[in-house]
C-alpha positions in Angstrom: -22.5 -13.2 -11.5 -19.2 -12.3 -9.4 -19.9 -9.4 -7.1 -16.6 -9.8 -6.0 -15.4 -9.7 -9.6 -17.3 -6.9 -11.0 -15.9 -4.5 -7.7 -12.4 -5.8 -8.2 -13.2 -4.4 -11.9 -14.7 -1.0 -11.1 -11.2 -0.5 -8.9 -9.2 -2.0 -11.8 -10.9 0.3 -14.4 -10.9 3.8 -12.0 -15.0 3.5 -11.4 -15.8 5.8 -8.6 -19.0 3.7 -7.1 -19.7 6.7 -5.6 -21.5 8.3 -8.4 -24.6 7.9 -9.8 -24.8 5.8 -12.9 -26.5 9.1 -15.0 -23.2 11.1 -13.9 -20.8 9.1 -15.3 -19.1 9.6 -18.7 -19.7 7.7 -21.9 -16.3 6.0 -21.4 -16.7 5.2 -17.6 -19.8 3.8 -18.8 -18.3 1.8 -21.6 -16.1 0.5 -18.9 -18.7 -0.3 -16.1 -20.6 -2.3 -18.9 -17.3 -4.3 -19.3 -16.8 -4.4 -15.8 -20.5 -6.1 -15.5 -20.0 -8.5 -18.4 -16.6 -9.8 -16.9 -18.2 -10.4 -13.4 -19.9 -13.2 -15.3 -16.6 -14.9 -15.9 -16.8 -15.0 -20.0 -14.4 -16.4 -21.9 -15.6 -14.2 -25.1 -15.6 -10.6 -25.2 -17.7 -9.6 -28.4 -18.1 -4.9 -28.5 -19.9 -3.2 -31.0 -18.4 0.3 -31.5 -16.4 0.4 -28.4 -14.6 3.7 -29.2 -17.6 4.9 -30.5 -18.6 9.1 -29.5 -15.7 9.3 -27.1 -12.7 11.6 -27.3 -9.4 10.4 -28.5 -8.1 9.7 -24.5 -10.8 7.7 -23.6 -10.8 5.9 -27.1 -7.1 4.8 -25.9 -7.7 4.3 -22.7 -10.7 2.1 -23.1 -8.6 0.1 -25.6 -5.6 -0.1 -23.5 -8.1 -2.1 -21.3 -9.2 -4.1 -23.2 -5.9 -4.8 -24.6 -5.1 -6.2 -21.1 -7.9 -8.6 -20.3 -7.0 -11.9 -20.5 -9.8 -13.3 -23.1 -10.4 -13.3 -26.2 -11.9 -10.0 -27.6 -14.0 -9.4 -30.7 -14.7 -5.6 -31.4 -16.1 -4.4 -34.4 -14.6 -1.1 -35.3 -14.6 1.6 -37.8 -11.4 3.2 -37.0 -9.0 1.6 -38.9 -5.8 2.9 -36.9 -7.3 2.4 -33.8 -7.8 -1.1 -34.7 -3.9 -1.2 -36.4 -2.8 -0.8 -33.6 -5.1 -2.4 -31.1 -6.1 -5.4 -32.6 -4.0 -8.9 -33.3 -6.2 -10.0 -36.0 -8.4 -7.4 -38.1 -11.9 -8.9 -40.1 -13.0 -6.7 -43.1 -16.9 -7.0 -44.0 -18.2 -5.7 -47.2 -22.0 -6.1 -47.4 -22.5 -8.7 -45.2 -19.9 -10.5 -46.3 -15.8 -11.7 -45.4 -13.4 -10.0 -48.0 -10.3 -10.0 -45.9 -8.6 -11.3 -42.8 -5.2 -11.5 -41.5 -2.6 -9.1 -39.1 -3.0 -5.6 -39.4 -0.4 -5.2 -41.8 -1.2 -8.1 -44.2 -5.1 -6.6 -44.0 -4.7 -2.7 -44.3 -3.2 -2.1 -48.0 -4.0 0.9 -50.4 -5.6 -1.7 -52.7 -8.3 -3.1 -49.7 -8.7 0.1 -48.4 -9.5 1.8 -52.0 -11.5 -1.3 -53.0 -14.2 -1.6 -49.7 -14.0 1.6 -48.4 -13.6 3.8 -51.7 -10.8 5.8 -50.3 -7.1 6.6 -51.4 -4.7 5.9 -48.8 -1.0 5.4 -47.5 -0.5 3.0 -45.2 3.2 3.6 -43.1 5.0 1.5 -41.0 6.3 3.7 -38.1 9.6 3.3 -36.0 7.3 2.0 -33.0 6.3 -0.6 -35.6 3.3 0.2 -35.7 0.7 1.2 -39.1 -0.3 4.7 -39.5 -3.1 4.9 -42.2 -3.1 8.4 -44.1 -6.0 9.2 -46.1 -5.9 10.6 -49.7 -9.3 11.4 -50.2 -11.7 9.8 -52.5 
């Protein structure tokens, strides 16, 4: 543990260490939990649902973040343009198991979306480059 560290985070990340832990929003708190788990010098970064119940800002802003830190990062994540454009590599379970792995845009095709997550979609390549995923419907 890094005391040092993990204050140097809570400045990086905009953590007011004036407030009580209870008043701070799920996304400051997201953050502070990252801040914590970098003070113990990791060189793995595994989230579960990092994005998960906050509002679209603080999803980006969270991810931005994360984007930045230099280590490797494994989030699992259910929102697949969030993780088009966020995410380098992209893993897609089906029951347990591996069915696809690759970049963004070698992963995210009508076919694997329709196939493991039952839904008819477009997937566009924007000007910026990146994927926009538009859904169908079923």
């Amino acid at each position: 543990w890094d005391g040092a560290q993990f204050a140097s985070y809570l400045d990086r990340f905009g953590i007011d260490r004036r407030k009580a832990i209870k008043d701070y929003s799920r996304g400051m708190k997201m953050k502070l939990s990252i801040a914590a788990a970098l003070a113990h010098h990791p060189k793995l970064l595994i989230l579960d649902e990092p994005t998960n119940h906050l509002d679209i800002q603080y999803q980006i802003s969270l991810l931005e973040l994360v984007k930045k830190l230099d280590i490797e990062v494994f989030a699992a994540m259910h929102d697949l343009n969030l993780a088009a454009i966020y995410c380098d590599r992209l893993y897609v379970m089906q029951h347990g198991s591996l069915v696809a792995s690759g970049r963004p845009e070698e992963v995210l095709i009508p076919e694997l979306l329709k196939e493991v997550f039952h839904v008819r979609a477009e997937v566009q390549k924007l000007a910026s480059g990146r994927l926009n995923i538009v859904y169908q419907g079923l």
